[in-house]
SESETOR-320276 format. One line per 8 residues: their letters; for each residue x, y, z of C-alpha. Coordinates in Angstrom, 3 decimals, m for minus. Layout:
a> X:Y:Z ~ ...;
//
This chain:
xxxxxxxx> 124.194:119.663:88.444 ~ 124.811:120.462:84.953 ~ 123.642:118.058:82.132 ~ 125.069:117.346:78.868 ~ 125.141:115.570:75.826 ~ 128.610:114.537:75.398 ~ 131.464:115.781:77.959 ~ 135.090:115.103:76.849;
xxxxxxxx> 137.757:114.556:79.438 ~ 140.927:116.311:77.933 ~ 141.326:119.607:75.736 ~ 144.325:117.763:72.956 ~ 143.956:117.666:69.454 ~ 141.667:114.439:69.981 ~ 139.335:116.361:73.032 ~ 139.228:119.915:71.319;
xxxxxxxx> 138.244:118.166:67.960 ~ 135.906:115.899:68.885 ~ 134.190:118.767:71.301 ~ 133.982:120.906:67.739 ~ 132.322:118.434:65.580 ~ 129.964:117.117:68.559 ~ 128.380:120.281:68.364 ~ 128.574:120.871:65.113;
xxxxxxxx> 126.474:117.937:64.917 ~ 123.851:119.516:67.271 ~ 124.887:117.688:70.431 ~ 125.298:119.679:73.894 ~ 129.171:119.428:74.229 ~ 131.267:120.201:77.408 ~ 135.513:120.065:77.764 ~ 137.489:119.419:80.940;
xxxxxxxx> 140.582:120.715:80.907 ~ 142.853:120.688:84.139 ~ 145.554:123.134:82.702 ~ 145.109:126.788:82.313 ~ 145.175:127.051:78.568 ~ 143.653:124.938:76.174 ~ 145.216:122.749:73.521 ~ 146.964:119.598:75.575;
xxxxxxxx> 150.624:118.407:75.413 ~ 150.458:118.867:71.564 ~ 149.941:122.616:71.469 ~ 151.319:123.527:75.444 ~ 154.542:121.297:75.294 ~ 154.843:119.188:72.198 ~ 154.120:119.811:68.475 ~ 153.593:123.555:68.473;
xxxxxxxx> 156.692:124.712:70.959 ~ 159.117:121.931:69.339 ~ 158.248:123.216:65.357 ~ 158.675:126.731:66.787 ~ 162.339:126.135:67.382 ~ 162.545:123.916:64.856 ~ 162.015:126.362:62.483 ~ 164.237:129.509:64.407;
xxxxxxxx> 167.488:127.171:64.339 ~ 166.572:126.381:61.026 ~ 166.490:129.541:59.936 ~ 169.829:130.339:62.004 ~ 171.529:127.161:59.873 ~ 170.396:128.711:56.396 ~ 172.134:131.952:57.174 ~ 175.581:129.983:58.319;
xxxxxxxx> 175.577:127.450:55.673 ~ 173.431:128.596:52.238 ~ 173.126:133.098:52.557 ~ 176.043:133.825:51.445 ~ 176.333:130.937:48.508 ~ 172.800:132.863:47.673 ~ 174.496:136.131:47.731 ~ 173.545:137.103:50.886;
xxxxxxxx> 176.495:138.651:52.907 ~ 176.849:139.783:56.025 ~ 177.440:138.165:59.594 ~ 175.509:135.460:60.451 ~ 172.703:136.510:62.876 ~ 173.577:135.351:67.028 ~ 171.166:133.798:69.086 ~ 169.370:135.530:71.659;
xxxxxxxx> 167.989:132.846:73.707 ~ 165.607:134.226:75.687 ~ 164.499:136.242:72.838 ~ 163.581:132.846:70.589 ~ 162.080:131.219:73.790 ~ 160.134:134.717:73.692 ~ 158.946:133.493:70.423 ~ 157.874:130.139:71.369;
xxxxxxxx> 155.633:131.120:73.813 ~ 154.014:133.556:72.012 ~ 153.254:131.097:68.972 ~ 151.819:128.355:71.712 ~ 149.432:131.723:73.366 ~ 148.052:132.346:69.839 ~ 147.399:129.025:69.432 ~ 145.849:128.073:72.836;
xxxxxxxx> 143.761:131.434:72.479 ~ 142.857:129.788:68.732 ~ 141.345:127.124:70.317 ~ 139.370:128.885:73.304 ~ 137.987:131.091:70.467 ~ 136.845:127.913:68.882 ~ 135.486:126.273:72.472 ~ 133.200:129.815:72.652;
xxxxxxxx> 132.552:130.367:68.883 ~ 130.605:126.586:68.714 ~ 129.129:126.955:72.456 ~ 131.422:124.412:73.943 ~ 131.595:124.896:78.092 ~ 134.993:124.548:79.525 ~ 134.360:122.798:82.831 ~ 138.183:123.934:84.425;
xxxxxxxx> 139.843:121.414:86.499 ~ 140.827:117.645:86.759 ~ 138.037:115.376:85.941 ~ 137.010:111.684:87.589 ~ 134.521:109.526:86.508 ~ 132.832:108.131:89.801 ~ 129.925:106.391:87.647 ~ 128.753:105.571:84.259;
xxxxxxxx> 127.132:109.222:83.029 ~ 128.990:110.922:85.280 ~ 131.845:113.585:85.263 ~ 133.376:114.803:88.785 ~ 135.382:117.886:88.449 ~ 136.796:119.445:91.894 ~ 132.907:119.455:94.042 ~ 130.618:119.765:91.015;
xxxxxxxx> 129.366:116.661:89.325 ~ 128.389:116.938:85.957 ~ 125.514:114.673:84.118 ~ 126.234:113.409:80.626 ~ 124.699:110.973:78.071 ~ 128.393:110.242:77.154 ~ 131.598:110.319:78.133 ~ 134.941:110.739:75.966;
xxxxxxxx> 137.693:109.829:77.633 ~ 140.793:112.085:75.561 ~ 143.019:112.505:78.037 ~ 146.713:111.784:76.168 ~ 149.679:110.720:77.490 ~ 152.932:111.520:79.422 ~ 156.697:110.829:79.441 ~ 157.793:107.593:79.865;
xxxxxxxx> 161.011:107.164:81.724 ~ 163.333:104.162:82.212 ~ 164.627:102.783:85.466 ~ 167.304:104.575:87.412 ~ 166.762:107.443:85.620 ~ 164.950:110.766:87.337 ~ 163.561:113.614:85.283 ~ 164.155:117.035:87.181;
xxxxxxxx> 163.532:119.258:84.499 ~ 166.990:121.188:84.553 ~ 169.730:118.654:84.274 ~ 167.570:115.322:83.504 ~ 164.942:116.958:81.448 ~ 161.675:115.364:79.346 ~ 160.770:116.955:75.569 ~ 158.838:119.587:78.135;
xxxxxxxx> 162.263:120.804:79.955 ~ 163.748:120.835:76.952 ~ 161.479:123.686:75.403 ~ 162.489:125.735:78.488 ~ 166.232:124.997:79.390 ~ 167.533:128.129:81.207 ~ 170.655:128.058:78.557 ~ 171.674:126.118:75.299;
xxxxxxxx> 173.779:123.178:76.856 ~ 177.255:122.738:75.588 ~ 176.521:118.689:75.742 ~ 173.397:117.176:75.219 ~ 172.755:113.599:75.516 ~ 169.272:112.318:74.310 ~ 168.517:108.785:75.343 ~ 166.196:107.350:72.676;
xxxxxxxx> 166.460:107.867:68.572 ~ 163.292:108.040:68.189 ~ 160.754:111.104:66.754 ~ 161.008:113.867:69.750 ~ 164.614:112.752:70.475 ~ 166.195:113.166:66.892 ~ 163.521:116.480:66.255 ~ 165.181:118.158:69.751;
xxxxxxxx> 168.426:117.154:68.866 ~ 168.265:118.964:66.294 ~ 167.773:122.228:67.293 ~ 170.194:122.156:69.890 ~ 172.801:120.653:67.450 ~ 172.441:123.929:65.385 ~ 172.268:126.015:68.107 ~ 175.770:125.037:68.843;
xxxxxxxx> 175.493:121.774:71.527 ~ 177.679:118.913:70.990 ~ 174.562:116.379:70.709 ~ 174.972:112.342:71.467 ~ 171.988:110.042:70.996 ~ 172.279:107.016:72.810 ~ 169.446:104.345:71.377 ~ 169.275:100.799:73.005;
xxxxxxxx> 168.325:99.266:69.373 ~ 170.741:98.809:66.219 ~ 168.844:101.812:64.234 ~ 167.311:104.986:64.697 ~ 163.403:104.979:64.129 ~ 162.396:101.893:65.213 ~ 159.684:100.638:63.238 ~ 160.791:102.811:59.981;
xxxxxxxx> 161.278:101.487:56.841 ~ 164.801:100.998:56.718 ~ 165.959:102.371:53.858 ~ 164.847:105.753:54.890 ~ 166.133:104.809:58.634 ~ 169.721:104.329:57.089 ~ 169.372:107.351:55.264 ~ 167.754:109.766:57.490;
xxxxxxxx> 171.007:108.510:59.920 ~ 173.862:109.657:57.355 ~ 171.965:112.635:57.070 ~ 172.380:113.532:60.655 ~ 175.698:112.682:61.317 ~ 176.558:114.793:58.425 ~ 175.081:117.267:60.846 ~ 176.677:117.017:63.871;
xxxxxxxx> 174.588:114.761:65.434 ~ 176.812:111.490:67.211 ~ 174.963:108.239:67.888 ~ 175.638:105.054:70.065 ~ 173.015:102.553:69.436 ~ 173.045:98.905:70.573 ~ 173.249:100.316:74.111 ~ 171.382:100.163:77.334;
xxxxxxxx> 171.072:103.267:79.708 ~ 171.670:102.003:83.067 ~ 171.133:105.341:84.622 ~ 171.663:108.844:84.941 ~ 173.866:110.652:87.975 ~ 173.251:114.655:88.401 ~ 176.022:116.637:90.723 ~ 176.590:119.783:90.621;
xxxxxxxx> 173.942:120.504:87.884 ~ 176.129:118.058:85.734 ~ 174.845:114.568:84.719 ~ 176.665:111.201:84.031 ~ 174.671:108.964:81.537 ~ 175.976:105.250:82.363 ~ 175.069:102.656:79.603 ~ 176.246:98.874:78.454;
xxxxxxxx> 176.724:97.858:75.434 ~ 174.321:94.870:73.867 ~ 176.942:93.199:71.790 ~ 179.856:92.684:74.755 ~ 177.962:94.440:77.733 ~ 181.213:96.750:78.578 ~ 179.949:99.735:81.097 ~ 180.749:103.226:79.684;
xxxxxxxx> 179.803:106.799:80.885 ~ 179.219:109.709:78.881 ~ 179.283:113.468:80.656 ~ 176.416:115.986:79.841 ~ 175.124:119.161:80.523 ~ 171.592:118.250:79.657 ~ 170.224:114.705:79.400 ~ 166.915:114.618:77.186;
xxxxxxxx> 164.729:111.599:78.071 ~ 163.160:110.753:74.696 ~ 162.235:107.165:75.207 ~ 158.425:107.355:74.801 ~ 155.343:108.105:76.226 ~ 152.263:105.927:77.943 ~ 148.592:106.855:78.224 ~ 147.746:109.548:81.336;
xxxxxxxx> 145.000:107.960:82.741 ~ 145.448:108.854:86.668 ~ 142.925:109.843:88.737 ~ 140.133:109.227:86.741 ~ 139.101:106.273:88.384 ~ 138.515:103.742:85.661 ~ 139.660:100.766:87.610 ~ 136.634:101.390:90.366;
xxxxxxxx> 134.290:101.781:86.873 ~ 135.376:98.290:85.192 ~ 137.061:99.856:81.889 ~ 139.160:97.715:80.973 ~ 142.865:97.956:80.386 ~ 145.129:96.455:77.465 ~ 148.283:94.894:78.971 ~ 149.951:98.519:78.273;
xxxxxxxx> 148.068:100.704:80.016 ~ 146.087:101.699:77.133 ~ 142.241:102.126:77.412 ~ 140.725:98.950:75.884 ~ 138.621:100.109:72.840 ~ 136.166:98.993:70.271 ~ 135.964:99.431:66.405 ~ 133.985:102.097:67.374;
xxxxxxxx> 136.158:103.721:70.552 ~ 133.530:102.565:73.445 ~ 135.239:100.838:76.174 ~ 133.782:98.185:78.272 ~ 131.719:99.938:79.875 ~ 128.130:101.650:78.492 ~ 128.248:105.208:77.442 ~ 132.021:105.803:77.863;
xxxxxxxx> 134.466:106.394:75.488 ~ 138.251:106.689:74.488 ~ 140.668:108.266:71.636 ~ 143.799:109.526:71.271 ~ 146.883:108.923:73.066 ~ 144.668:106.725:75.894 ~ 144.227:103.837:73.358 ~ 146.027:101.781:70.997;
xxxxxxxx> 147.819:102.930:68.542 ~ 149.944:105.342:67.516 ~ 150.775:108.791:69.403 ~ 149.905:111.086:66.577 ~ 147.960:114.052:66.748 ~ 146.224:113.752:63.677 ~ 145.216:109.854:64.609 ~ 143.513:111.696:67.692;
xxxxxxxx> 141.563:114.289:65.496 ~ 140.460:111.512:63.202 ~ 138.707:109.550:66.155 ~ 137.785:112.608:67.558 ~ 135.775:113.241:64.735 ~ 134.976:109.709:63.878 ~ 133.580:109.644:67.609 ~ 131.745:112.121:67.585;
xxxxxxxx> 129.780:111.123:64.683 ~ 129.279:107.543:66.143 ~ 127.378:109.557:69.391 ~ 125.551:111.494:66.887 ~ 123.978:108.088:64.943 ~ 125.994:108.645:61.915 ~ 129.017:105.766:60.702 ~ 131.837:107.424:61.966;
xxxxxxxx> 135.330:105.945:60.582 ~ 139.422:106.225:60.640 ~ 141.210:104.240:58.071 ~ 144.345:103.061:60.179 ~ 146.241:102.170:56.945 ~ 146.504:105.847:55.904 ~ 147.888:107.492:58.764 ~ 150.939:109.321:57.816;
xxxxxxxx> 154.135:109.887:60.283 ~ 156.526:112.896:59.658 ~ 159.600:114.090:61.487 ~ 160.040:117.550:61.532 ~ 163.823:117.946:61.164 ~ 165.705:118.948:58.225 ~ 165.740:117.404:56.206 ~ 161.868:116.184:56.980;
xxxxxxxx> 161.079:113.021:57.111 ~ 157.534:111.022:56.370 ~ 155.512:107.483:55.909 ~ 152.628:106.047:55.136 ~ 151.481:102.908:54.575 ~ 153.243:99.541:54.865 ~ 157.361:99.373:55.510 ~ 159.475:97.041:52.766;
xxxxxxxx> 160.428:95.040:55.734 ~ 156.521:94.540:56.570 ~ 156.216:93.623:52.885 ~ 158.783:90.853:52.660 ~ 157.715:89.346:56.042 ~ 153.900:88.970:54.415 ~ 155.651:87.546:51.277 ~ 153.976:90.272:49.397;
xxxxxxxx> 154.368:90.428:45.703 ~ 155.677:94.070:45.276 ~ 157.461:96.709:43.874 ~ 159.821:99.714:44.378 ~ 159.604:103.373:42.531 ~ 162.181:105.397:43.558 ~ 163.492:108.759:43.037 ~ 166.416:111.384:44.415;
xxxxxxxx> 165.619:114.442:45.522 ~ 169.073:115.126:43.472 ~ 167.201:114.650:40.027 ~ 164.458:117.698:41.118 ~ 165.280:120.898:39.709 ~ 163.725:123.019:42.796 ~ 164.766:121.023:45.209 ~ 168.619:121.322:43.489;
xxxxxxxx> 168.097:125.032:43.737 ~ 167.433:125.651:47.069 ~ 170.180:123.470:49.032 ~ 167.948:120.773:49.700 ~ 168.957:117.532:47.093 ~ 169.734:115.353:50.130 ~ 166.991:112.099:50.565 ~ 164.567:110.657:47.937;
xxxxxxxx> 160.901:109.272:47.274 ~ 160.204:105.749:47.616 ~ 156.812:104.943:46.368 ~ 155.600:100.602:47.353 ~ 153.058:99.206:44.903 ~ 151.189:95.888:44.616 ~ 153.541:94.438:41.241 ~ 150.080:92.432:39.897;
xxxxxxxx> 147.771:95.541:40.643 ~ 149.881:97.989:40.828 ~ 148.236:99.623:43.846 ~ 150.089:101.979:46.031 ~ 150.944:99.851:49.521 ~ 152.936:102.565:51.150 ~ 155.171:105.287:50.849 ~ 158.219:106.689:52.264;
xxxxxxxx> 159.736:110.517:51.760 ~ 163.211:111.855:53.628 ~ 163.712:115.701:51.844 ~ 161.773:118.773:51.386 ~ 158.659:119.234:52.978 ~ 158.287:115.536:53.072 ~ 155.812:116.138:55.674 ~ 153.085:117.773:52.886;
xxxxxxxx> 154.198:115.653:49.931 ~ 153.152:112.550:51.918 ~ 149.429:113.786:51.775 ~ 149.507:113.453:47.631 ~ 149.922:109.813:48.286 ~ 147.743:109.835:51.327 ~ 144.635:110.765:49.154 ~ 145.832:108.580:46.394;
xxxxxxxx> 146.188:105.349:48.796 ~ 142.352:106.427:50.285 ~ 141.029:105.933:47.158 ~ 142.572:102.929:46.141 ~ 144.844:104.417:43.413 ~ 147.728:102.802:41.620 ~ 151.131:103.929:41.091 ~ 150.190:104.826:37.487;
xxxxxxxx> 147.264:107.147:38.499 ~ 150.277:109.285:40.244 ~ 152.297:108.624:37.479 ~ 149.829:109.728:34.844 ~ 148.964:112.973:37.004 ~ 150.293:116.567:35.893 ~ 152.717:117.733:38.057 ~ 153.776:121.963:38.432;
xxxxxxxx> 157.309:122.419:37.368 ~ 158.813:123.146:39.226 ~ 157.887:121.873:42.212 ~ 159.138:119.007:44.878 ~ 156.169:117.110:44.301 ~ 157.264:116.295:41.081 ~ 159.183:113.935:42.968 ~ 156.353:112.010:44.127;
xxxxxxxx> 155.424:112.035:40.611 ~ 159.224:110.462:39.315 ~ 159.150:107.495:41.760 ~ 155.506:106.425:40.789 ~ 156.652:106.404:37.274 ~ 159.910:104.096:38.789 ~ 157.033:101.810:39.645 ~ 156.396:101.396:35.826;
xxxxxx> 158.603:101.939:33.050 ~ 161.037:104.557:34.287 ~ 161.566:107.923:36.070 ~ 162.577:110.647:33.550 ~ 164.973:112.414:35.400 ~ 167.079:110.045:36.930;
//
């Protein structure tokens, strides 16, 4: 029996992260990882694989829409599926090899296998039974699916079939408008599928501020991209490798059927918990499924913990690194700490998409006293140059204080502008103190820059 430290149960961005800075912090630190590479959903069959052909069909719309207004002529380049699938994989090998080197480089053991927890200090993994001082429980989460609706993984597929389709579908119908949904849409839509989202609630996004909902919709029907919302999937038929997507309407329930090659089930994902026995242990459960957490991520019961995608909150990669991390300090005495109220969301199409902080919507149902900077991607010289003047910056301040509340990007690389405002809302900053800030020109984060000076008296370029 081998005795440890720490041992974390799952090898995700929350596991693999808190393993790291557990030993960095001179604790003994085992993984347990039941796959046969490293990384979890996130790197396997989530973020990495999904940005990889993200960015290929990207780079397949520049050349039919902006080369040749560039001066770059010629025929635009054909797909060779198997070719950028080729490509996919090989981007999710260096990265699950990135992370073994990591495991070896900081002395982490990789216990292989499925772990259980039969008792409090205890780790079970295939015969062997592992001793450990404490237990981090970062096991993620899996596709959620709705009734009457069967994921095969060829006809009726999850965001994991979908990496790996055998062909590009002529019709693809994704059932949910939310983040993986609208991201996978996407690339099929430029790879040539006819693409319908059907979404049971009146917008896309739930939970988005609405502004940039409304927007970031236009923006993909421009596309290509068809939606139905207000409707309720009733289920999904498959003959003949063909599917039959049956849904009523909210507003007058009338039953209609839509035909697809492909249906994506993008309707979330819950917390992967099975197997591990925490029912026989006592941990106890939120309502949800989730793993029932403290401020400090120990569950109810002595020496275990949780993070990630197993607890509350939202199913972000970077949310699990930051209590993997934060964890990990906790087990090594220090204060570790995650401020919830900067966590920043980004969607990955194109144009990107990204939020932090408080929505307007949350803001008028507080009966907050606030204010709105905002600025078009339309009045940014770089961003005018290189196709990409579609969305805008929309910067929320406190209007006695003038502090930054939230923030909410749809354009170019919204995804890294967000961070400016990130570090600015972590220290407390004000709208001016973004404002006041020298900006490169030019750049798109002199966007950022225009809508905090909205906040006060005036953008300059709009």
């Amino acid at each position: 029996m081998s005795s440890y430290d720490v041992i974390i149960i799952g090898s995700g961005p929350g596991g693999y992260v808190c393993a790291i800075r557990c030993a960095q912090l001179g604790l003994k630190t085992a993984i347990v990882e039941g796959r046969e590479t490293l990384g979890g959903t996130c790197l396997n069959v989530g973020c990495i694989p999904s940005k990889a052909l993200l960015h290929s069909s990207h780079m397949l719309h520049e050349a039919e829409h902006n080369f040749a207004k560039m001066g770059l002529k010629g025929k635009a380049p054909s797909v060779d599926w198997k070719q950028m699938l080729a490509y996919k994989d090989d981007v999710i090998d260096t990265n699950t090899k990135g992370v073994e080197f990591l495991m070896k480089k900081n002395k982490i053991d990789w216990i292989k296998g499925w772990a259980s927890i039969p008792a409090a200090g205890q780790v079970k993994v295939g015969d062997d039974v592992h001793e450990a001082k404490n237990i981090v429980i970062a096991s993620g989460s899996e596709v959620s699916t709705l009734p009457g609706v069967e994921i095969d993984e060829k006809t009726v597929v999850s965001s994991t079939g979908a990496l790996e389709l055998g062909k590009i579908p002529k019709k693809l119908v994704v059932i949910g408008a939310g983040v993986i949904g609208l991201e996978l849409g996407s690339v099929y839509k430029r790879l040539g599928a006819d693409v319908k989202v059907i979404e049971f609630l009146d917008a896309i996004t739930p939970g988005m501020d609405a502004d940039l909902a409304k927007t970031f919709q236009r923006t993909l029907k421009k596309q290509g991209l068809e939606f139905q919302l207000g409707a309720a999937v009733q289920g999904v038929e498959v003959k003949n490798n063909k599917a039959k997507v049956t849904y009523k309407l909210r507003k007058d329930d009338s039953e209609h059927v839509e035909d697809a090659d492909v249906v994506l089930v993008a309707t979330g994902r819950k917390p992967f918990t099975d197997g591990l026995g925490l029912s026989e242990l006592g941990v106890e459960l939120e309502p949800r499924g989730q793993i029932k957490t403290d401020a400090h991520w120990a569950t109810s019961v002595k020496g275990i913990y949780a993070i990630g995608d197993a607890i509350s909150g939202p199913m972000l990669a970077h949310k699990a690194e930051d209590e993997g991390m934060g964890v990990a300090e906790v087990l090594a005495g220090q204060k570790g700490h995650v401020n919830y109220n900067v966590i920043p969301g980004v969607i990955y199409t194109h144009p990107e998409v990204a939020n932090v902080g408080l929505t307007e919507e949350q803001l008028k149902e507080a009966g907050h006293n606030y204010k709105v900077g905002k600025f078009s991607f339309m009045g940014n010289g770089r961003a005018k140059a290189n196709f990409a003047g579609d969305g805008f910056v929309k910067i929320l301040a406190d209007k006695d204080t003038d502090r930054i509340l939230g923030a909410h990007i749809i354009g170019p690389m919204a995804g890294d502008l967000i961070h400016e405002i990130c570090v600015a809302m972590e220290f407390g900053a004000a709208a001016e103190d973004l404002a006041r800030t020298c900006h490169a020109h030019p750049t798109y984060s002199e966007a950022v820059r225009e809508a905090a000076l909205a906040c006060g008296d005036g953008a300059i370029h709009s």
